[in-house]
C-alpha positions in Angstrom: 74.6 211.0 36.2 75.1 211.8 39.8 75.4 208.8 42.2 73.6 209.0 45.3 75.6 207.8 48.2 74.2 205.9 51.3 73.8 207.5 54.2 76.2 206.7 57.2 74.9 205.3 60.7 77.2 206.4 63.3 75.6 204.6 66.1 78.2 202.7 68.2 78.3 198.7 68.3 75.8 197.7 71.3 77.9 195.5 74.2 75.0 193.5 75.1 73.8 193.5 78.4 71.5 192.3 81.0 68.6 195.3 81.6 66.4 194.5 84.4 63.2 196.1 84.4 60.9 197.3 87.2 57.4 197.5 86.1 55.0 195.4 83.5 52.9 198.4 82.7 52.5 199.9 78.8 55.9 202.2 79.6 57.7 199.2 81.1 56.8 196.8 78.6 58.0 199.3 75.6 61.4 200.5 77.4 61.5 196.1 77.6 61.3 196.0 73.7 63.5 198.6 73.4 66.3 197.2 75.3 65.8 193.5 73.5 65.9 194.7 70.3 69.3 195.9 70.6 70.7 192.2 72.0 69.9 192.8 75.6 68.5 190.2 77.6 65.5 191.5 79.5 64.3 190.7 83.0 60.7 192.5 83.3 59.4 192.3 87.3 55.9 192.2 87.8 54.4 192.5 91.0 51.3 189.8 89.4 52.7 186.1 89.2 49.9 185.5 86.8 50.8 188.0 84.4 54.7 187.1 84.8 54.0 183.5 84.2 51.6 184.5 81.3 55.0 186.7 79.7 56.7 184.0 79.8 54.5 181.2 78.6 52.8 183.4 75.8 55.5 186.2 75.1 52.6 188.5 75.5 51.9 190.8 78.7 48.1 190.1 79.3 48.2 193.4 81.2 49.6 196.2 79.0 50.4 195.8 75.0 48.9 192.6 75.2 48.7 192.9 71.0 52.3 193.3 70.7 54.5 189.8 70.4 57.4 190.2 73.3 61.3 188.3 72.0 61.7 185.6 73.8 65.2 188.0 75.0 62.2 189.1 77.5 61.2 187.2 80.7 59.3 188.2 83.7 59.8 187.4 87.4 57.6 188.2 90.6 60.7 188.8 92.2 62.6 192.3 92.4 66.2 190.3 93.6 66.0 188.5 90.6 65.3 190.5 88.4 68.1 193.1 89.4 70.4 190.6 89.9 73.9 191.0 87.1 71.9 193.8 85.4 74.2 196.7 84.2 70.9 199.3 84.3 67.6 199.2 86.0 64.7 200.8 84.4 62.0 201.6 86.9 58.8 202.3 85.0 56.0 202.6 87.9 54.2 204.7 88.8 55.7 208.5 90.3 53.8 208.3 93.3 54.5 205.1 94.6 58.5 205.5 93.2 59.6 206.8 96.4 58.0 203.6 98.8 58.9 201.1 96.4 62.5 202.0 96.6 62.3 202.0 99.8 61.2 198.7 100.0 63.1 196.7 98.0 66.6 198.7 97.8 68.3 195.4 100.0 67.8 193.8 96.3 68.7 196.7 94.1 72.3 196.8 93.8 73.7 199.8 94.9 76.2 200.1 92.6 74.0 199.7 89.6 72.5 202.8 87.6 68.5 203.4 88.1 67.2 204.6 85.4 63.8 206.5 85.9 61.3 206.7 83.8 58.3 208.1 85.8 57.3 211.9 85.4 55.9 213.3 87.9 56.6 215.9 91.1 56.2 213.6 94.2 52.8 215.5 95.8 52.8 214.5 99.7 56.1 216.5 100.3 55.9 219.1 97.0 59.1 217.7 95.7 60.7 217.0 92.8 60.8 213.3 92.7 64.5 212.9 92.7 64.6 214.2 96.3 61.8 212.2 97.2 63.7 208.5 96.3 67.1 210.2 97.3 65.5 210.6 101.2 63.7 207.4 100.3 66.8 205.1 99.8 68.8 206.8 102.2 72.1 206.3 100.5 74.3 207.0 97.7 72.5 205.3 94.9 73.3 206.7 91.2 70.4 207.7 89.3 68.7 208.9 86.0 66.0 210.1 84.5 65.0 209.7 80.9 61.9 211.6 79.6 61.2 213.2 76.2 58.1 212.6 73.6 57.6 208.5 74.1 53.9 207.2 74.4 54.4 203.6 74.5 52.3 202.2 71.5 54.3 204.1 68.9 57.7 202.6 70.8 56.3 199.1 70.5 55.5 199.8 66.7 59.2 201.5 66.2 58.3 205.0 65.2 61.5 207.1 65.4 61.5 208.4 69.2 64.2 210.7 70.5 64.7 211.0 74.5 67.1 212.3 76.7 68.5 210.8 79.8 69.8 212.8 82.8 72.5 212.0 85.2 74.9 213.6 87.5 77.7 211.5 86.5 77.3 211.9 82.9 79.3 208.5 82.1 76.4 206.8 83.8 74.3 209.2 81.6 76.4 208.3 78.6 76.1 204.6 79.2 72.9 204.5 79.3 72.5 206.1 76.3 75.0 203.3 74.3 72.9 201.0 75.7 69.5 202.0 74.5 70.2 203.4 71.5 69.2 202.5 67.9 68.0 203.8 64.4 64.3 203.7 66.1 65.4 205.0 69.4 67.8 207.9 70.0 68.9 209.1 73.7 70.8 212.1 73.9 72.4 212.7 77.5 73.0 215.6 80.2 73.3 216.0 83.6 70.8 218.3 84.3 68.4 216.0 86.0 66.2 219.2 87.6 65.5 220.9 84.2 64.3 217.2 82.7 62.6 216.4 86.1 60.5 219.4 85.6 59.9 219.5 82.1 58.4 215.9 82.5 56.0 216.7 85.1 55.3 220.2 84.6 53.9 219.5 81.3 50.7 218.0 82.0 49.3 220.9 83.8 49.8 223.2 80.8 48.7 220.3 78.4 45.7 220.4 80.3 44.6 224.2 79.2 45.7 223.0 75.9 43.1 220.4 75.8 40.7 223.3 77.2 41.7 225.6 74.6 40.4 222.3 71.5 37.7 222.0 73.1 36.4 225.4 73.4 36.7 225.4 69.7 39.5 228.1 70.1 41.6 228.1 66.7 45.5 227.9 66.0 46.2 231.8 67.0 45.0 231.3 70.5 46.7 227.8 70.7 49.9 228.9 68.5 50.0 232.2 71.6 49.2 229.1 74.6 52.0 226.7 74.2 54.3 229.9 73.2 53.9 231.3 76.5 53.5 228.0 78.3 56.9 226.7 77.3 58.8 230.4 78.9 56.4 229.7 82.0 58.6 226.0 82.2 61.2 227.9 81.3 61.3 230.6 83.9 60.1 228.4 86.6 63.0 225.8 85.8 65.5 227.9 85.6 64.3 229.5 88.9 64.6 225.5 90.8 68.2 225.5 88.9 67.2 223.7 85.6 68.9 224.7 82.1 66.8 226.7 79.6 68.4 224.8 76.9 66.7 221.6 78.4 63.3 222.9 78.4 64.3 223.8 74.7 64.4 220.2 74.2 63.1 216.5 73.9 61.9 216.6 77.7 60.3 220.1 77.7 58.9 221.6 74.4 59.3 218.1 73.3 57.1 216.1 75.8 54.7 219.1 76.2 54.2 219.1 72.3 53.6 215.5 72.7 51.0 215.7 75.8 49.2 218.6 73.9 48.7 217.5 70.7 48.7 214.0 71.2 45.4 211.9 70.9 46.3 209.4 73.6 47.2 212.0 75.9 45.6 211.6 79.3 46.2 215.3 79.9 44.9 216.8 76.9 42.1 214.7 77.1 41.1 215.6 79.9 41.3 219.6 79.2 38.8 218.7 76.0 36.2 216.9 78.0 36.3 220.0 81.0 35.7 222.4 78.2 32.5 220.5 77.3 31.4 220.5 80.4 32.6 217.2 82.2 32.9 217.1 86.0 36.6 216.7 86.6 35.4 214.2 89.5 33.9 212.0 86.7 37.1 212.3 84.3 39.3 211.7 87.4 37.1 208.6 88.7 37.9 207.3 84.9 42.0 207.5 84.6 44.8 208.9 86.2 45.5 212.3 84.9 49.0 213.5 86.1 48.4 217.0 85.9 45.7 217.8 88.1 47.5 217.4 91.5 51.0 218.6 89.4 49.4 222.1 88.8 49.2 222.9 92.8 52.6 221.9 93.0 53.6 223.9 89.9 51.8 227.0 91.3 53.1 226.2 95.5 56.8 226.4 92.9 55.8 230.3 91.4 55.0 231.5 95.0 58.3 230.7 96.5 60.2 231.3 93.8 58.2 235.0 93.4 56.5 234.3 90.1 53.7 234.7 88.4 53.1 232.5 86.0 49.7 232.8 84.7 48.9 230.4 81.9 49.7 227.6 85.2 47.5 229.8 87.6 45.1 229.8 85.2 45.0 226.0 84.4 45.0 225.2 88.3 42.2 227.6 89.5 39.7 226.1 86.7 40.7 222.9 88.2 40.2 224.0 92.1 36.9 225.6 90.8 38.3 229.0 91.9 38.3 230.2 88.1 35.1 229.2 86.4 36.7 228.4 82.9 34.4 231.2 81.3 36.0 233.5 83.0 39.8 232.2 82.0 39.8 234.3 78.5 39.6 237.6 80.4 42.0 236.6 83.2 44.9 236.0 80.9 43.7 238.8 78.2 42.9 241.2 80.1 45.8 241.4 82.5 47.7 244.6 82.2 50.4 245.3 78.9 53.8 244.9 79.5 57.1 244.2 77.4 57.4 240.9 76.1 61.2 240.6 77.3 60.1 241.8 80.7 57.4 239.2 81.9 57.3 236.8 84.8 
């Protein structure tokens, strides 16, 4: 009888570490539980004394998770200094928008010889920028930092389903540490330096998970959403490849990856949102309700096509039903009736 041998784990040994992380929401309080439970000791900062002093007190963050039990490896501070002070990475887990000011603010008590790790996703929409040039111009000096993105809603991270994410750097040792760091048999991070391609696959995905959601609730079946995110993911691709990305990144965690997740995915914002347009929801209403990341992304994504001379139409679809230029009846005939062309020819 054939004996069945144990399978291997070739993750390194974890030199523990003090993570300091910027950013008590759901994302920040998962990335948090990530890092503790591979022997790091975790400084969360919270803008809300309350809600630090309640982290601390009750090992529960009243404001995000609150179900979830933190380690006591996890404790919260009101105070950016101190929470960046002897870390070996910075996770910054706010929001995209306000990424760029908040760096600004506090970089006299972020070390600047200290990785930031980002985990937004999002363009930055006051200067149509990708969001890496928006906290480069924002810190005003030479500050290393990455960017990790890939199919990760926070719940499931909290409850340790398997995740795999990537993390992008310039330096790729940075990338590479990072990735020792973070990693476990619940948690894989694979590394590359191309920061534009995962930039853009993490923000550029909403938009399109948007007509996905459009397509569900239209009561559309699985040929018209199998044809969607088929041609959605070569729109990501041309267009990143067209900013400089790598079209084997878009291939990956933070492109088909995160769009698969923000398509299909029942807490999806994005998705959501597409569903409840298709049944006839005013976008105002949705909007006054959440913040959905791809509605102000698909401008940007389309302001992208026009200087880069493409068409793109599955994103100039989703953004005129969204600007009310294309009624969303009308969206079936402006994609399938737009003239035939060779499949290895489109733009």
């Amino acid at each position: 009888m054939s004996t069945i041998a144990e399978p291997t784990n070739h993750l390194p040994e974890v030199e523990s570490a003090n993570i300091a992380v910027l950013g008590g929401g759901a994302f920040g309080t998962a990335m948090a539980i990530i890092a503790a439970r591979n022997g790091h000791a975790v400084t969360v900062y919270a803008r809300d004394t309350a809600q630090a002093a309640a982290i601390n007190e009750t090992h529960r963050n009243p404001k995000a998770l609150s179900d979830y039990e933190l380690p006591e490896s996890i404790r919260a501070t009101s105070s950016v200094a101190e929470a960046c002070a002897g870390a070996a990475v910075i996770i910054h887990a706010l929001p995209a928008q306000k990424t760029p000011d908040f760096l600004a603010a506090n970089k006299d008590a972020i070390p600047a010889d200290v990785p930031v790790c980002i985990t937004s996703k999002g363009l930055y929409l006051p200067t149509k920028a990708l969001l890496g040039d928006a906290i480069a111009e924002a810190m005003g000096r030479d500050q290393c930092v990455a960017y990790l993105s890939g199919p990760s809603f926070a719940k499931e991270m909290m409850t340790q389903q398997p995740t795999a994410v990537v993390v992008a750097c310039t330096e790729l040792d940075k990338a590479e540490r990072i990735q020792r760091l973070l990693s476990s048999l619940w948690f894989r991070v694979y590394s590359t330096t191309d920061v534009v391609g995962v930039q853009l696959g993490g923000a550029l995905k909403n938009p399109l998970a948007i007509g996905a959601g459009m397509i569900e609730g239209r009561g559309l079946g699985i040929n018209t959403m199998a044809a969607y995110v088929t041609k959605a993911q070569l729109e990501l691709q041309k267009l990143t490849i067209a900013m400089g990305g790598e079209p084997a990144t878009v291939s990956g965690l933070s492109g088909v990856g995160d769009l698969m997740l923000t398509a299909f995915g029942s807490l999806s914002r994005n998705r959501t949102t597409g569903v409840r347009l298709a049944k006839g929801d005013r976008l105002e209403d949705i909007c006054k309700e959440m913040t959905v990341e791809g509605v102000p992304t698909a401008a940007v994504a389309v302001h992208f096509a026009d200087q880069h001379g493409l068409e793109l139409p599955l994103f100039r679809a989703v953004a005129g039903i969204l600007d009310g230029t294309l009624p969303i009846e009308h969206a079936h005939v402006a994609l399938m009736g737009r003239p035939l062309r060779d499949e290895r020819n489109v733009r």
